[in-house]
C-alpha positions, -999 to 999 in steps of 0.1 A, spaced: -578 -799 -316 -582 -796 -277 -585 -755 -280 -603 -727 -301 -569 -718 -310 -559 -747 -324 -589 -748 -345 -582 -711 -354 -547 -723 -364 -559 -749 -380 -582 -734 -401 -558 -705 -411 -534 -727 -420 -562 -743 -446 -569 -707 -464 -534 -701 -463 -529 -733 -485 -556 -725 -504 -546 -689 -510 -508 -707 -519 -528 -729 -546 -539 -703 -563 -511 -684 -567 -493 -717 -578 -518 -722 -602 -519 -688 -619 -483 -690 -623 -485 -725 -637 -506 -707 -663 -485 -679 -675 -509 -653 -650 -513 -636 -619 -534 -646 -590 -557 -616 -596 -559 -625 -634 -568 -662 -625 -595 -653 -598 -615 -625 -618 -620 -654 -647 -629 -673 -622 -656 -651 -607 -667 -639 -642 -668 -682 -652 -690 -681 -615 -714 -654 -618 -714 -643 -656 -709 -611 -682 -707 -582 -655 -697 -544 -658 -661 -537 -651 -677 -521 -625 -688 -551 -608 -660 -572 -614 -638 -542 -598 -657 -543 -567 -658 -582 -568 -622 -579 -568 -615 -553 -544 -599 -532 -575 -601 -495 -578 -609 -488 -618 -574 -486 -629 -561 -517 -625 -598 -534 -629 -590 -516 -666 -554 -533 -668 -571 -563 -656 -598 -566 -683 -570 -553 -707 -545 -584 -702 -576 -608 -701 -592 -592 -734 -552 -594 -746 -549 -630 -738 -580 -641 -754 -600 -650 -721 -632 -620 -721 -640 -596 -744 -658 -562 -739 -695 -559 -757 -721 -531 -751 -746 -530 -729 -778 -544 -737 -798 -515 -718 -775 -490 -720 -755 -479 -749 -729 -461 -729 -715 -490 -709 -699 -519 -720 -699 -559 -702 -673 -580 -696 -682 -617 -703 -656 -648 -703 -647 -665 -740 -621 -687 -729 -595 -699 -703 -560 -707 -698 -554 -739 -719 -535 -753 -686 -559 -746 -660 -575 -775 -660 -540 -797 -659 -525 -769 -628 -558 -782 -611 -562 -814 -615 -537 -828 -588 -552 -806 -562 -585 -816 -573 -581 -851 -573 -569 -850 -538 -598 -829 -522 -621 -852 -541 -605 -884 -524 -603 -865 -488 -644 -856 -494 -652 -893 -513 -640 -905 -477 -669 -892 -458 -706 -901 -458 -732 -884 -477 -745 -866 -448 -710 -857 -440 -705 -846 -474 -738 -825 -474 -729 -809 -440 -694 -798 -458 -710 -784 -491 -736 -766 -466 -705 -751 -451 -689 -742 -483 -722 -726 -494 -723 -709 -463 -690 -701 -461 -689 -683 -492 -717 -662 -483 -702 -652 -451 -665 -644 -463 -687 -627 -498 -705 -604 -469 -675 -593 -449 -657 -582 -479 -681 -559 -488 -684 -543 -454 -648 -543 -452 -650 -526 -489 -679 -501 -478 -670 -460 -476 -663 -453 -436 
């Protein structure tokens, strides 16, 4: 990578794969991409609102609805009443697909072998980035999301 656009391709071309997995991996599991990655942040960060998991989606309440209705449907959350208020109701993961973990597993084992090749320092300075990363791409979305 001699340029800043070669990095830039480079690094698109990364998400794009990683985007690409996903999709492959919902479908591997009888889902949709959307489906796969709002267990995934519920698994992440807990029981939420639908609410929440609408705006950690980037749904409008409709289809955040249809969402938690295919994933109530399919066994993988289940709706239960607020704690501190009577009037809303949480959505918190019971279960996943039974094939995640097997649609995963090749993809995992590889990154694990890329990442077991560098040091421990190298490896730190990559989960740093992850961490970081996250946080950064996490932040943009919701000023991308904010009202205008």
């Amino acid at each position: 990578m001699s340029t800043p656009e070669d990095a830039s391709r480079v690094y698109r071309r990364y998400l794009s794969a990683v985007l690409l997995h996903g999709h492959a991996g919902a479908r591997a599991c009888d889902m949709g991409a959307t489906d796969l990655y709002a267990l995934n942040i519920l698994e992440l960060s807990g029981a939420m609102t639908p609410g929440e998991l609408g705006a950690r989606t980037g749904l409008t309440t409709g289809p955040t609805t249809r969402l938690i209705d295919r994933l109530e449907q399919a066994g993988y959350v289940r709706r239960v009443p607020s704690p501190n208020d009577r009037r809303k109701v949480i959505v918190e993961p019971i279960g996943q697909p039974a094939r995640l973990d097997e649609a995963l597993a090749p993809a995992r084992r590889r990154i694990g072998e890329i990442i077991g090749g560098y040091s421990p320092e190298e490896r730190k300075v990559l989960f740093d980035y992850f961490a970081r990363a996250a946080r950064a791409y996490q932040d943009a979305a919701e000023e991308l999301n904010a009202p205008s």
